[in-house]
N, CA, C and O atoms as a GROMACS GRO file, in nm:
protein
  592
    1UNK      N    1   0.566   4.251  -4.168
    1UNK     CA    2   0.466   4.188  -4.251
    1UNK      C    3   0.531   4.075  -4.332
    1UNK      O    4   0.646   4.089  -4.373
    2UNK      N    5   0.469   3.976  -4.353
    2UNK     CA    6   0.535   3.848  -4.405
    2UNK      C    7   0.474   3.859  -4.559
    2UNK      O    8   0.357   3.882  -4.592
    3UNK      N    9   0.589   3.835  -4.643
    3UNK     CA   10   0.581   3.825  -4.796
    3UNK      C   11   0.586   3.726  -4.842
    3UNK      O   12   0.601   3.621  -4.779
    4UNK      N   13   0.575   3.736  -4.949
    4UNK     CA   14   0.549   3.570  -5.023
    4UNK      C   15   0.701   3.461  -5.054
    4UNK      O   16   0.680   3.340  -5.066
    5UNK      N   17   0.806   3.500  -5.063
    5UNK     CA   18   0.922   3.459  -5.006
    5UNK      C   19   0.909   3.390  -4.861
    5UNK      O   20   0.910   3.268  -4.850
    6UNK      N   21   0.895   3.483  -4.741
    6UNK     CA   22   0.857   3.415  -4.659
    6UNK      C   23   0.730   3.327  -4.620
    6UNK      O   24   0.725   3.236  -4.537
    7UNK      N   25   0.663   3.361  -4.674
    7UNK     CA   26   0.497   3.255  -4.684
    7UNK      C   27   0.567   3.126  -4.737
    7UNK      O   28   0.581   3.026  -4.667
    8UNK      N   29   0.618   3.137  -4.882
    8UNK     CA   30   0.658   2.960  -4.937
    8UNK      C   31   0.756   2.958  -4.844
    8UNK      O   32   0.836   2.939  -4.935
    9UNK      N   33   0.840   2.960  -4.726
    9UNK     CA   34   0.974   2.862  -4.669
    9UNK      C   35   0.840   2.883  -4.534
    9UNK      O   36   0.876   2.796  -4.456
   10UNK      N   37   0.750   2.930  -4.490
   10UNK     CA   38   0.641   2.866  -4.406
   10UNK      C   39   0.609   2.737  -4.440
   10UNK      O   40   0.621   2.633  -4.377
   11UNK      N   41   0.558   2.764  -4.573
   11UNK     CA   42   0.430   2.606  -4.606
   11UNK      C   43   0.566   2.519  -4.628
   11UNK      O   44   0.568   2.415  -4.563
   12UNK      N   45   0.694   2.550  -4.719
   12UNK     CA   46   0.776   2.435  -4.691
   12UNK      C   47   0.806   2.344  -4.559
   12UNK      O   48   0.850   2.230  -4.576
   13UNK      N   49   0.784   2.390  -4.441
   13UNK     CA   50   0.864   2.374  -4.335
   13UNK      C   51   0.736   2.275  -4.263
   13UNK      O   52   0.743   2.175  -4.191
   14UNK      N   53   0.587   2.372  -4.331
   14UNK     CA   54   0.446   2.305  -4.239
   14UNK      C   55   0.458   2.200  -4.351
   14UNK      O   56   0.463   2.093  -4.292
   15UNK      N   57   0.464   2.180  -4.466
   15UNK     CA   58   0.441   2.069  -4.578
   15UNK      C   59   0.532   1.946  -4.536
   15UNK      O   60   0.516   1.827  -4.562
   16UNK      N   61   0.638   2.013  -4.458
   16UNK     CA   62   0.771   1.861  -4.438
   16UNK      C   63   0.702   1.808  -4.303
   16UNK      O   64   0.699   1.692  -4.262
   17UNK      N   65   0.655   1.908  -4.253
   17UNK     CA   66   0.608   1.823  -4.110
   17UNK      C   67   0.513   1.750  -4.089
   17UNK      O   68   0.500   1.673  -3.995
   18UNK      N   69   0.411   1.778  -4.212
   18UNK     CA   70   0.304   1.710  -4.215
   18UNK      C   71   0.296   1.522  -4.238
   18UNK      O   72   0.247   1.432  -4.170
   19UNK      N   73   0.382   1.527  -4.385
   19UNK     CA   74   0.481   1.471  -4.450
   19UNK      C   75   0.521   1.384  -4.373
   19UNK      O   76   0.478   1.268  -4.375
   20UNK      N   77   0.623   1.434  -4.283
   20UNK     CA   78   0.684   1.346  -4.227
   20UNK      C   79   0.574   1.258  -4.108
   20UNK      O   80   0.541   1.140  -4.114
   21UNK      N   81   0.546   1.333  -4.032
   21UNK     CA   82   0.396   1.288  -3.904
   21UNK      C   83   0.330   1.203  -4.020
   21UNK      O   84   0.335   1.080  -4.008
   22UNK      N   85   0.276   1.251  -4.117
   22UNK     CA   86   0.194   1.151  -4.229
   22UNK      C   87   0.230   1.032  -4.216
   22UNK      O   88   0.148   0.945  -4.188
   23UNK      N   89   0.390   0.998  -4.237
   23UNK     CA   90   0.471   0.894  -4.309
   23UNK      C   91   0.484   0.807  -4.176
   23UNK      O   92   0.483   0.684  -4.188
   24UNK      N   93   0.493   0.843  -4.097
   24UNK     CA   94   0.521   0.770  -3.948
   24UNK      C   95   0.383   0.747  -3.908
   24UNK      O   96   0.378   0.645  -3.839
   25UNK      N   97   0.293   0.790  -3.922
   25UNK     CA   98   0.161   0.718  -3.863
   25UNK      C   99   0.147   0.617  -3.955
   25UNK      O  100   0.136   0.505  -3.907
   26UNK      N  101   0.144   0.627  -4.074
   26UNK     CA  102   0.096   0.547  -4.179
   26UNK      C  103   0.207   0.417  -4.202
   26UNK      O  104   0.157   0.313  -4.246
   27UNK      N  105   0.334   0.420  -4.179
   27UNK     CA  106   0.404   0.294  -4.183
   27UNK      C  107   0.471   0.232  -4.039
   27UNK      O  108   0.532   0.127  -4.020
   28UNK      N  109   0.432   0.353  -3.937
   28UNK     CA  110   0.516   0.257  -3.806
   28UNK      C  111   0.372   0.333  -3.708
   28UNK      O  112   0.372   0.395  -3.602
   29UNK      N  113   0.278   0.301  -3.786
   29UNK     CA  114   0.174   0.366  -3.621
   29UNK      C  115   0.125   0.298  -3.491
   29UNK      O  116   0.021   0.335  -3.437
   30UNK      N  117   0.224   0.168  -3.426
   30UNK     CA  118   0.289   0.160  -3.345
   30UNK      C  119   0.353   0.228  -3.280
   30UNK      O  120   0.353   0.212  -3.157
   31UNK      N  121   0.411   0.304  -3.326
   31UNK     CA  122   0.535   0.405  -3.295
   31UNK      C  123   0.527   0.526  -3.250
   31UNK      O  124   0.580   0.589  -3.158
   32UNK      N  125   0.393   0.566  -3.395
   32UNK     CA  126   0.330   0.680  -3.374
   32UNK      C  127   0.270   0.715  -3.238
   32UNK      O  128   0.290   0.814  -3.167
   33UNK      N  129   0.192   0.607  -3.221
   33UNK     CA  130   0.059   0.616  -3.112
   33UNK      C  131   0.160   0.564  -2.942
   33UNK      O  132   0.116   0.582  -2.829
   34UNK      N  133   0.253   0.521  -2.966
   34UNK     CA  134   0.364   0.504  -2.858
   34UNK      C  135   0.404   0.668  -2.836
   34UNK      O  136   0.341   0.740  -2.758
   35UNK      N  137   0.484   0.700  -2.893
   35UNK     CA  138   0.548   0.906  -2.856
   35UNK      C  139   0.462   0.992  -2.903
   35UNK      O  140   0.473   1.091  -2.830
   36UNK      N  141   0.370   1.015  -2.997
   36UNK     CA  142   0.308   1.101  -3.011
   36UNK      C  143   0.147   1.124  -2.947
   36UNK      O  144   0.079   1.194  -2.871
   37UNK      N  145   0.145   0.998  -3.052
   37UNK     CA  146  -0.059   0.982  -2.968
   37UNK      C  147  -0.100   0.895  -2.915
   37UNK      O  148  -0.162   0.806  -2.973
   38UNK      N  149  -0.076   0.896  -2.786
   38UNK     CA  150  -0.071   0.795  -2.680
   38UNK      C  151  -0.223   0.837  -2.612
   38UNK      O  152  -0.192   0.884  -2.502
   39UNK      N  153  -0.363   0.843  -2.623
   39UNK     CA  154  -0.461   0.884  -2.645
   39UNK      C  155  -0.578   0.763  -2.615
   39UNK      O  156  -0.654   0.769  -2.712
   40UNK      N  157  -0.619   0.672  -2.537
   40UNK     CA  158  -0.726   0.562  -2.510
   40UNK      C  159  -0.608   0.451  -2.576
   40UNK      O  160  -0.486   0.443  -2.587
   41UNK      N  161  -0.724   0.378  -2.609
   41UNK     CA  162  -0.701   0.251  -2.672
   41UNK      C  163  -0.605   0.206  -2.785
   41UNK      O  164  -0.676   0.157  -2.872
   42UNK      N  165  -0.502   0.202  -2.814
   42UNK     CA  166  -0.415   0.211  -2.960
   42UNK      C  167  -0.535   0.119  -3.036
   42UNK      O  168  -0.600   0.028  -2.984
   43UNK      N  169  -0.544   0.167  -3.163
   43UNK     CA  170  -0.602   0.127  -3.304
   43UNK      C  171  -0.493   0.140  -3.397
   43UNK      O  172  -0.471   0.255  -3.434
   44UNK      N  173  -0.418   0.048  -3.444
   44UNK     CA  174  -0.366   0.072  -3.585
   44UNK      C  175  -0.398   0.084  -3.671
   44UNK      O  176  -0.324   0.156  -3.738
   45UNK      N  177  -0.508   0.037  -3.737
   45UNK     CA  178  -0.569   0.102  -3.852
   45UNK      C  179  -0.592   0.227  -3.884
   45UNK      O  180  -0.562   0.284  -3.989
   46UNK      N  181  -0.686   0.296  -3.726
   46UNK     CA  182  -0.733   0.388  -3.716
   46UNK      C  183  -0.588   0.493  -3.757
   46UNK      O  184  -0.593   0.576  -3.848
   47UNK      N  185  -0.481   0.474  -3.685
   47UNK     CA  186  -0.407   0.567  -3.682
   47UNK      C  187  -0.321   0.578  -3.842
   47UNK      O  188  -0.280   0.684  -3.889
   48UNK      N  189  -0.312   0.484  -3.889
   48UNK     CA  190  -0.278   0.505  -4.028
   48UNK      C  191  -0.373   0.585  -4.104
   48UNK      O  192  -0.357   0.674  -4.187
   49UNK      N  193  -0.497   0.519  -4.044
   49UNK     CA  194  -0.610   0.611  -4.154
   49UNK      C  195  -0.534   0.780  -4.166
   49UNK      O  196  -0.495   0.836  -4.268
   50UNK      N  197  -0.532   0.834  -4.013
   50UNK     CA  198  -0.532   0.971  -3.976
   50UNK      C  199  -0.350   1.019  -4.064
   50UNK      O  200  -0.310   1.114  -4.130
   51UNK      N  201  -0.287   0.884  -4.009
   51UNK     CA  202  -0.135   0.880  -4.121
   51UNK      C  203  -0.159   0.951  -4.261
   51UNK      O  204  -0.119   1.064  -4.288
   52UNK      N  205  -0.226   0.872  -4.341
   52UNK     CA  206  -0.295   0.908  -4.454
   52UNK      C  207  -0.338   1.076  -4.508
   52UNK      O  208  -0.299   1.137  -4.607
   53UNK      N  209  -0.401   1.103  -4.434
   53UNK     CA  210  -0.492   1.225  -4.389
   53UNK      C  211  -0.409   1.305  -4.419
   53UNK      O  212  -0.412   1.380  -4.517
   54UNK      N  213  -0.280   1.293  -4.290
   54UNK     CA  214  -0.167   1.375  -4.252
   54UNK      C  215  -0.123   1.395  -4.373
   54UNK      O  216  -0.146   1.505  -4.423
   55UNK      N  217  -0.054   1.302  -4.445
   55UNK     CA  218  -0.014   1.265  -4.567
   55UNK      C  219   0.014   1.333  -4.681
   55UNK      O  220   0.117   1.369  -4.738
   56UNK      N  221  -0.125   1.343  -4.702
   56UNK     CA  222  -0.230   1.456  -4.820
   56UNK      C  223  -0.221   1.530  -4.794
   56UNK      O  224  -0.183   1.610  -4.880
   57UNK      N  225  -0.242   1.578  -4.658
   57UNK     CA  226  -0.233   1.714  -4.646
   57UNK      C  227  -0.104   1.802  -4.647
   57UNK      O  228  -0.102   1.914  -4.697
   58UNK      N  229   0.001   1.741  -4.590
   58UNK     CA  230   0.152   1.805  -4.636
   58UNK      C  231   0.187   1.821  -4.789
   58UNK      O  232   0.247   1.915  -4.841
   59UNK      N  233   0.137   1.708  -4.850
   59UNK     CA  234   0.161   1.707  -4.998
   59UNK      C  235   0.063   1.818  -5.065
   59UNK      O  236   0.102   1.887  -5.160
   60UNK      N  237  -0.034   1.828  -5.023
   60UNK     CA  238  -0.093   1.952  -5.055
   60UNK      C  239  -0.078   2.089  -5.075
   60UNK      O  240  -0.095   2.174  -5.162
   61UNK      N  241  -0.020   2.071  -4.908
   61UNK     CA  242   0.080   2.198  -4.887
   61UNK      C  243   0.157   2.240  -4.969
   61UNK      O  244   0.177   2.348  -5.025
   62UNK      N  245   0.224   2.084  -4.969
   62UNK     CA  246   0.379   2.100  -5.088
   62UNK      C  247   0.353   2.170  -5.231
   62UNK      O  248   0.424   2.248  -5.295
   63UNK      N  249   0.252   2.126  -5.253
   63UNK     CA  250   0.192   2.176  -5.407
   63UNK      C  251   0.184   2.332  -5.388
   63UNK      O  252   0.242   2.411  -5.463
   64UNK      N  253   0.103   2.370  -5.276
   64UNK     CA  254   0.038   2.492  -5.266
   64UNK      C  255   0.128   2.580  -5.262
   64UNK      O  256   0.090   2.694  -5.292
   65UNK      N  257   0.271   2.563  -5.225
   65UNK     CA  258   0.420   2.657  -5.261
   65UNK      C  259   0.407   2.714  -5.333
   65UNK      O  260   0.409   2.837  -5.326
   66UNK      N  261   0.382   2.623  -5.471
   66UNK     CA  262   0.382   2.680  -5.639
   66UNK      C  263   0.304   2.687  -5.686
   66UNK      O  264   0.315   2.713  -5.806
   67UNK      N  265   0.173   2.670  -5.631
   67UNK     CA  266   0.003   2.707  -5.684
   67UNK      C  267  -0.030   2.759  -5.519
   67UNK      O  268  -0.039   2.702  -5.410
   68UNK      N  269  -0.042   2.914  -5.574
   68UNK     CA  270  -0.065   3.013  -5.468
   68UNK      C  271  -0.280   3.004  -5.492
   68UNK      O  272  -0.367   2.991  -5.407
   69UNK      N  273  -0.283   3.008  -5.534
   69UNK     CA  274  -0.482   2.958  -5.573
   69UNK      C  275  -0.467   2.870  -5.480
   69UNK      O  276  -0.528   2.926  -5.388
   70UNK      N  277  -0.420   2.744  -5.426
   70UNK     CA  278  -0.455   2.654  -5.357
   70UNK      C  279  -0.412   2.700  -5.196
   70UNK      O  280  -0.432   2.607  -5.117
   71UNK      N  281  -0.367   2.804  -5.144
   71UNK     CA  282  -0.293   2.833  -5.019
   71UNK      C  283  -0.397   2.880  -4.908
   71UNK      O  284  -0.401   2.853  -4.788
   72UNK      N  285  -0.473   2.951  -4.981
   72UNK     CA  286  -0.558   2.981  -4.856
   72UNK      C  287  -0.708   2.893  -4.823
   72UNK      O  288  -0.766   2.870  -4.717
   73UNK      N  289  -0.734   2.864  -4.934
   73UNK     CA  290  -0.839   2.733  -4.865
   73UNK      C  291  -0.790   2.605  -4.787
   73UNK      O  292  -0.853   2.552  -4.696
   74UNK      N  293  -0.648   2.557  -4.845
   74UNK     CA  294  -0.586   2.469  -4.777
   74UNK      C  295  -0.552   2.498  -4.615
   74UNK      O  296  -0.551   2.420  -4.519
   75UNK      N  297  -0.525   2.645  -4.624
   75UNK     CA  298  -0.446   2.652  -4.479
   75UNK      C  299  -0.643   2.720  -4.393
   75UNK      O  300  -0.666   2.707  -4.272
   76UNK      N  301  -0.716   2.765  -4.462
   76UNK     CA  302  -0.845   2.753  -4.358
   76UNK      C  303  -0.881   2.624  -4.335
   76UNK      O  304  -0.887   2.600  -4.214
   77UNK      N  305  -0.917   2.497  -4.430
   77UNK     CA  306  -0.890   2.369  -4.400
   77UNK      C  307  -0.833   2.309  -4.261
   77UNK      O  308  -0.895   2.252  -4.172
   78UNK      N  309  -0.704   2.338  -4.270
   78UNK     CA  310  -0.623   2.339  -4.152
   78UNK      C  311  -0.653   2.387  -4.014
   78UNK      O  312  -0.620   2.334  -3.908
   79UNK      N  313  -0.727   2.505  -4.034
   79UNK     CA  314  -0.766   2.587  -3.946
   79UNK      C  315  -0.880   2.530  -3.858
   79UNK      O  316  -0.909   2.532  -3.738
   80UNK      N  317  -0.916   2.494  -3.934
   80UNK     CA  318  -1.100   2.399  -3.948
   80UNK      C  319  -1.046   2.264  -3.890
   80UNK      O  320  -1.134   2.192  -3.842
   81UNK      N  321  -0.937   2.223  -3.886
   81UNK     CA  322  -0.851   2.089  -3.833
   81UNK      C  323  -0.813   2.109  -3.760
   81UNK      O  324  -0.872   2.061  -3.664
   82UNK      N  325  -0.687   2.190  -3.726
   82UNK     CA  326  -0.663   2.206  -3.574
   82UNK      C  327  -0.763   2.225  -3.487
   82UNK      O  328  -0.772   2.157  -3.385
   83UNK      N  329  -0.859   2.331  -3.522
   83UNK     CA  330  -0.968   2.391  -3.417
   83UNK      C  331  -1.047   2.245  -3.351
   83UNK      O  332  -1.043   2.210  -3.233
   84UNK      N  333  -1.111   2.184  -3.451
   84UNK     CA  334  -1.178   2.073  -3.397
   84UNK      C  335  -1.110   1.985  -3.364
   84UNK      O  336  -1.168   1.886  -3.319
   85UNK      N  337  -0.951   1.983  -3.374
   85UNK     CA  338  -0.869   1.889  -3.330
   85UNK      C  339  -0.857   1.924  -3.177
   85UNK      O  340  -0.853   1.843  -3.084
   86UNK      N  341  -0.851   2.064  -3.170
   86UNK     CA  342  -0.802   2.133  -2.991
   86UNK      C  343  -0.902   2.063  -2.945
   86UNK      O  344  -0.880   1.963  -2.876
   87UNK      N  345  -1.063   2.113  -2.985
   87UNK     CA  346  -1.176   2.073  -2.920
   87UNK      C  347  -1.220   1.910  -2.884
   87UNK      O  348  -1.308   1.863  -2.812
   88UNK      N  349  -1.154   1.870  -2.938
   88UNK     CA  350  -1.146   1.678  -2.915
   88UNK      C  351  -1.064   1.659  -2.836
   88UNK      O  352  -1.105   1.586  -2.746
   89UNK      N  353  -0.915   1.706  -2.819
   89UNK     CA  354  -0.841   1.707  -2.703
   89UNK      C  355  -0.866   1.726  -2.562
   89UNK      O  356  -0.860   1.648  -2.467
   90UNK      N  357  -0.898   1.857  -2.572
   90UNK     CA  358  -0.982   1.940  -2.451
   90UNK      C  359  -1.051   1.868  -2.397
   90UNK      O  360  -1.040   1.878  -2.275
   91UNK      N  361  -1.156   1.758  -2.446
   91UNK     CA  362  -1.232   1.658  -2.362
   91UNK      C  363  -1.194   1.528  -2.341
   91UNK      O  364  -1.260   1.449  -2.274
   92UNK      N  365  -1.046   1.491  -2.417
   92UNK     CA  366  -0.956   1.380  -2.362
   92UNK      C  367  -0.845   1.388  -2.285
   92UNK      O  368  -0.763   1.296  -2.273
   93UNK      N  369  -0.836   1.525  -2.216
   93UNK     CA  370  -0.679   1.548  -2.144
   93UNK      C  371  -0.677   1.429  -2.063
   93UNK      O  372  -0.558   1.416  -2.038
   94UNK      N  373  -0.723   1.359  -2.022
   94UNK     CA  374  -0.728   1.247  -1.902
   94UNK      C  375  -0.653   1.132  -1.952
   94UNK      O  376  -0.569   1.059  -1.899
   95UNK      N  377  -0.711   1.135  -2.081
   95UNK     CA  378  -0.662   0.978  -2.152
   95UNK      C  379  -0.500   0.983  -2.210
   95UNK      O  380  -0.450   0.893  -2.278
   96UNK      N  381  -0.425   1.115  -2.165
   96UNK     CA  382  -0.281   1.140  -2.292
   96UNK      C  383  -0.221   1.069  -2.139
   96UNK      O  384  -0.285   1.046  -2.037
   97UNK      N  385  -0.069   1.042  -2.169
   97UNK     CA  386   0.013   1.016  -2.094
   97UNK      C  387   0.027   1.049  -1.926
   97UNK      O  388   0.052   0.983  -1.825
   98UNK      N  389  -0.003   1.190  -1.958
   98UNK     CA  390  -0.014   1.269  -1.818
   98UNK      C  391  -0.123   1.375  -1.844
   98UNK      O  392  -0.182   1.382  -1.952
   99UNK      N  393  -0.148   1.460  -1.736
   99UNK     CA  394  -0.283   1.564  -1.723
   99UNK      C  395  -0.155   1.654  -1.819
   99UNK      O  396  -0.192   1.700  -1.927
  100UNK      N  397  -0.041   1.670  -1.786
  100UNK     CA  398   0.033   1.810  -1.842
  100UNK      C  399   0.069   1.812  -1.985
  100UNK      O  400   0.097   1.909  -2.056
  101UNK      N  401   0.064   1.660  -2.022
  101UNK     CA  402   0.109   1.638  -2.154
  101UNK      C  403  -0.042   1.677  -2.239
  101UNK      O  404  -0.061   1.762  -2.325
  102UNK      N  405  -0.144   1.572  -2.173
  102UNK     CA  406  -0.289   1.621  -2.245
  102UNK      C  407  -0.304   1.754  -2.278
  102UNK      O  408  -0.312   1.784  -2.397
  103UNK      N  409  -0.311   1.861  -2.170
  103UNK     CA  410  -0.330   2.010  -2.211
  103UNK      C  411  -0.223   2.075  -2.308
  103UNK      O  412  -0.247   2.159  -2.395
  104UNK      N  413  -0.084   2.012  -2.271
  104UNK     CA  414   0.024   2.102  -2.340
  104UNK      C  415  -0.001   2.095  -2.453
  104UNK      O  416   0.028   2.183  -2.534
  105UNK      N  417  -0.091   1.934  -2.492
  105UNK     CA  418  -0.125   1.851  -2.656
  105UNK      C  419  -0.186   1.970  -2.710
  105UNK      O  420  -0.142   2.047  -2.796
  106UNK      N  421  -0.330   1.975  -2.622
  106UNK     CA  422  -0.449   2.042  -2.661
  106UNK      C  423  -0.398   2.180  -2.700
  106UNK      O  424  -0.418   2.222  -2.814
  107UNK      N  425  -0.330   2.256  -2.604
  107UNK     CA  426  -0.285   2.438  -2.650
  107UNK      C  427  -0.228   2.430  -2.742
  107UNK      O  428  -0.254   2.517  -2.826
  108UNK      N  429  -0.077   2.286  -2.792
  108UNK     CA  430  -0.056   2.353  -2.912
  108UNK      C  431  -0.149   2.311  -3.054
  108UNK      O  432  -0.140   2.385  -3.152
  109UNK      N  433  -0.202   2.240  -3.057
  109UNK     CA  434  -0.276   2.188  -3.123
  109UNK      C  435  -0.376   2.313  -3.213
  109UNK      O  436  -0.404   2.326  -3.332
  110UNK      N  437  -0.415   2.404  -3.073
  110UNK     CA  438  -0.517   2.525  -3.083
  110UNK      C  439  -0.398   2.603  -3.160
  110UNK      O  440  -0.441   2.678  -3.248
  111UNK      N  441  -0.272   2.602  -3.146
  111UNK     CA  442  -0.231   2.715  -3.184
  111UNK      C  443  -0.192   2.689  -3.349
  111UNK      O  444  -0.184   2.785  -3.425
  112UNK      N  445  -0.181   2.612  -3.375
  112UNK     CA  446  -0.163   2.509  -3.510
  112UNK      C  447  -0.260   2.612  -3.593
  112UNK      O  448  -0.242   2.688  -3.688
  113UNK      N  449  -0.384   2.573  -3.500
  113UNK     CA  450  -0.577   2.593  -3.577
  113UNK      C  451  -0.534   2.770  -3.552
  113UNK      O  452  -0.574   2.823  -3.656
  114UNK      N  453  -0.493   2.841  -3.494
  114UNK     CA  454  -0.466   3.013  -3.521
  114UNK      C  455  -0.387   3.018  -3.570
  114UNK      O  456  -0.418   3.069  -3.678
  115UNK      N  457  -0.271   2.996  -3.567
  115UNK     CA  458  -0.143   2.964  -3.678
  115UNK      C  459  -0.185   2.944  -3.827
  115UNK      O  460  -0.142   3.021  -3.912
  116UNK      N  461  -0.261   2.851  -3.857
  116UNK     CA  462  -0.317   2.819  -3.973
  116UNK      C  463  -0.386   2.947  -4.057
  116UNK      O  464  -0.344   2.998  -4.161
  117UNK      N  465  -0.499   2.982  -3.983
  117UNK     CA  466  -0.574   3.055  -3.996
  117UNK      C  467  -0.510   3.204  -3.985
  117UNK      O  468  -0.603   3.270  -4.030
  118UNK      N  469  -0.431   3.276  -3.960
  118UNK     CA  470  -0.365   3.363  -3.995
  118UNK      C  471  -0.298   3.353  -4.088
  118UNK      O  472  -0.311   3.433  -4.182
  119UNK      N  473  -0.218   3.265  -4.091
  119UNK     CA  474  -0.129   3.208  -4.252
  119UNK      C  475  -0.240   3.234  -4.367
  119UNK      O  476  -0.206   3.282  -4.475
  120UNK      N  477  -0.362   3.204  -4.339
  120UNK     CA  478  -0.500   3.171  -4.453
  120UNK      C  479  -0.489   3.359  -4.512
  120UNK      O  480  -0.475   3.399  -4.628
  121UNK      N  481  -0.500   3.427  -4.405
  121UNK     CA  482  -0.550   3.587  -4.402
  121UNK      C  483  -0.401   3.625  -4.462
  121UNK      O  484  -0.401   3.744  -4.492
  122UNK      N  485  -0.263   3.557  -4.490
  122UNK     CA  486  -0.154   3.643  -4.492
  122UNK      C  487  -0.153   3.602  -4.669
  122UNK      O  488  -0.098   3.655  -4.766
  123UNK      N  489  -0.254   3.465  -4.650
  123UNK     CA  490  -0.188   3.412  -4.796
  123UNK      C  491  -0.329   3.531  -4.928
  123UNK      O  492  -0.304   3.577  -5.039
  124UNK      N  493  -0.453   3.541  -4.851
  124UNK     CA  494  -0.534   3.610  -4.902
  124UNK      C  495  -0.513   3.719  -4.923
  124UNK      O  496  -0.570   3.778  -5.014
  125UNK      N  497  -0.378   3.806  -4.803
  125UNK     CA  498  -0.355   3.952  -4.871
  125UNK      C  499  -0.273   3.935  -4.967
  125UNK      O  500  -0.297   3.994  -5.073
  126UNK      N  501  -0.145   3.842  -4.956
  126UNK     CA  502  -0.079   3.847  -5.091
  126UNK      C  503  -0.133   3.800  -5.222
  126UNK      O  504  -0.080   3.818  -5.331
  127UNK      N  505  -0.231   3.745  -5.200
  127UNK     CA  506  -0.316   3.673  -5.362
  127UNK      C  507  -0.349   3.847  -5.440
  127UNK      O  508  -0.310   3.897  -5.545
  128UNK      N  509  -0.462   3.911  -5.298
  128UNK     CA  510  -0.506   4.059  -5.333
  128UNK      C  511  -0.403   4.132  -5.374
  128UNK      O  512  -0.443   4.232  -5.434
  129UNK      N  513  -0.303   4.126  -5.367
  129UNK     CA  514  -0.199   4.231  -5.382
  129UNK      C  515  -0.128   4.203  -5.467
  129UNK      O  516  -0.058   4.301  -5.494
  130UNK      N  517  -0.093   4.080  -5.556
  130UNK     CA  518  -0.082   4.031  -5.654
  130UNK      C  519  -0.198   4.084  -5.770
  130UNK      O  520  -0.177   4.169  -5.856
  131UNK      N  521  -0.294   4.026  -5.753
  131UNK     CA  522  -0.395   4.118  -5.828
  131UNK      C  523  -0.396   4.219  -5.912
  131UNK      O  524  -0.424   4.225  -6.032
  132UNK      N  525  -0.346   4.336  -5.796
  132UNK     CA  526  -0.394   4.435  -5.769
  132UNK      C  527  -0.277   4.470  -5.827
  132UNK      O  528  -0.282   4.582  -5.878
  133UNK      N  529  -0.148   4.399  -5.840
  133UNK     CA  530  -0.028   4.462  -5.912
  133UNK      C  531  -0.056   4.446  -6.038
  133UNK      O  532  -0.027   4.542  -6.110
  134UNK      N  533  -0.118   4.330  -6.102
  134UNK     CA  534  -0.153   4.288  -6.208
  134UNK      C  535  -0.227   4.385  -6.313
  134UNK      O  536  -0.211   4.424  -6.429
  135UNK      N  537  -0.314   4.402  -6.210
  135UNK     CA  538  -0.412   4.487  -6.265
  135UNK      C  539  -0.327   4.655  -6.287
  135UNK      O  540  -0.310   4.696  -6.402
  136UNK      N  541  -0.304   4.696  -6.226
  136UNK     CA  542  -0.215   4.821  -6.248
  136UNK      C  543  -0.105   4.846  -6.337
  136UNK      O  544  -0.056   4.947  -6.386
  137UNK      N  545  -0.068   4.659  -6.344
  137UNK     CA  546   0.009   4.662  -6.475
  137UNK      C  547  -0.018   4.723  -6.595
  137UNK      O  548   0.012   4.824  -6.659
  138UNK      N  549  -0.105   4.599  -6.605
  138UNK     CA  550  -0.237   4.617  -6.746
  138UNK      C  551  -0.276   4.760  -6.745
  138UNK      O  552  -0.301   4.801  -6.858
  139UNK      N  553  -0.288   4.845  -6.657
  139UNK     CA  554  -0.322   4.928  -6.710
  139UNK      C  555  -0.242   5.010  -6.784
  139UNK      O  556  -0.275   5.038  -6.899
  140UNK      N  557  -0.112   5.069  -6.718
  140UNK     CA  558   0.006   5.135  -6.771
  140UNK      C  559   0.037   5.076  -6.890
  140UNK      O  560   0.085   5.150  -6.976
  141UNK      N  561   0.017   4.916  -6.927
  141UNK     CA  562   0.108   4.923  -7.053
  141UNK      C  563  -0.008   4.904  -7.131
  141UNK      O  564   0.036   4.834  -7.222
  142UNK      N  565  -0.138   4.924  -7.156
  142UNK     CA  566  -0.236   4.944  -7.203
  142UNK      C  567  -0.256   5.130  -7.260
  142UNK      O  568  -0.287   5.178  -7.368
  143UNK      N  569  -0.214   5.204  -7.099
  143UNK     CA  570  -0.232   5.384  -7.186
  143UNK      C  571  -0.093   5.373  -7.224
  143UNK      O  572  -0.073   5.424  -7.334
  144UNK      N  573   0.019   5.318  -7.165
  144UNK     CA  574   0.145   5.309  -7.277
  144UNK      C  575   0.125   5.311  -7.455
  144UNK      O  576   0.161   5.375  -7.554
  145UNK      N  577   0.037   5.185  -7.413
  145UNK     CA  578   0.028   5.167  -7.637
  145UNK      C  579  -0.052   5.256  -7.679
  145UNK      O  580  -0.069   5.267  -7.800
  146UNK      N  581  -0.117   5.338  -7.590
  146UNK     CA  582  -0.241   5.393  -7.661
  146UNK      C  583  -0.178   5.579  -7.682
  146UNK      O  584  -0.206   5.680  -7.747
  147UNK      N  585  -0.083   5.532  -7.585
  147UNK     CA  586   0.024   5.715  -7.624
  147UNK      C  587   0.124   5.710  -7.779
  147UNK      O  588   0.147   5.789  -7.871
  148UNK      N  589   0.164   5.567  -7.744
  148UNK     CA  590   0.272   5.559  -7.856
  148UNK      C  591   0.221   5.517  -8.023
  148UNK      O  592   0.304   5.510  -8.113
   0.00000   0.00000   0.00000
C-alpha cells in the first residue's frame, strides 16, 4: 500500500514531467511537435497553448506535494485528461509518425488517465486516514483532560 511519503516523491516525479513537457512545448514547440507530437498539421501556437496547459498543471502538482486538499481533485482532473486525451488519439492513430507509434501514443496516454485516477483514490484514502487520526487524537487528549 502506498503512503504519503511515497505519494509526495510520485507527484514530485509527475510534477517535473509535466514541467518539463510544459516548458518544451511552450518555448521550442517546433521541437515539441517534431519528437513528441508529430500528429496532422504542426500549429505553433496551438502547441504552446497545450505547453501552457502542461505547465500549470505540473506546477500544480508541485504545490499539491505540500497542500494535500489540492491532490485528489488535481490528479481526477488528470484522469479526466488523459482519458479524453486516449480517446482523441484512438481516432488519430493514422496521423502519428507510424500506425505503432500512434497506438503505443494512445495506450500510454490511457494509462496516464488510470494511473492518475488511482493516485486520486490513494490520495483520498490518505486524506481519510489522516482525518480519522486526527479525530482520534482529539479525542484521547480531550478524555485525557477530563481524567486529570
Amino acid at each position: 500500500m502506498i503512503g504519503e511519503r511515497a505519494l509526495k516523491v510520485i507527484l514530485v516525479l509527475i510534477a517535473a514531467y509535466h514541467v518539463v513537457t510544459g516548458l518544451l512545448a511552450l518555448l521550442a514547440p517546433d521541437k515539441f511537435f517534431e519528437q513528441i507530437g508529430h500528429y496532422g498539421v504542426e500549429n505553433s501556437h496551438y502547441v504552446g497553448d497545450v505547453g501552457a496547459f502542461i505547465l500549470a498543471f505540473g506546477i500544480a502538482l508541485g504545490i499539491a506535494v505540500v497542500r494535500p486538499a489540492w491532490r485528489a481533485p488535481l490528479l481526477w482532473l488528470g484522469a479526466l485528461w488523459y482519458g479524453l486525451h486516449a480517446v482523441n488519439h484512438a481516432f488519430d492513430t493514422g496521423e502519428a509518425k507510424s500506425d505503432l507509434r500512434g497506438w503505443s501514443d494512445t495506450a500510454l496516454i490511457a494509462f496516464g488517465g488510470i494511473a492518475s485516477a488511482w493516485l486520486a483514490r490513494v490520495s483520498e484514502r490518505l486524506s481519510r486516514e489522516s482525518q480519522e487520526g486526527r479525530a482520534a487524537a482529539d479525542v484521547s487528549t480531550r478524555s485525557g483532560g477530563e481524567a486529570g
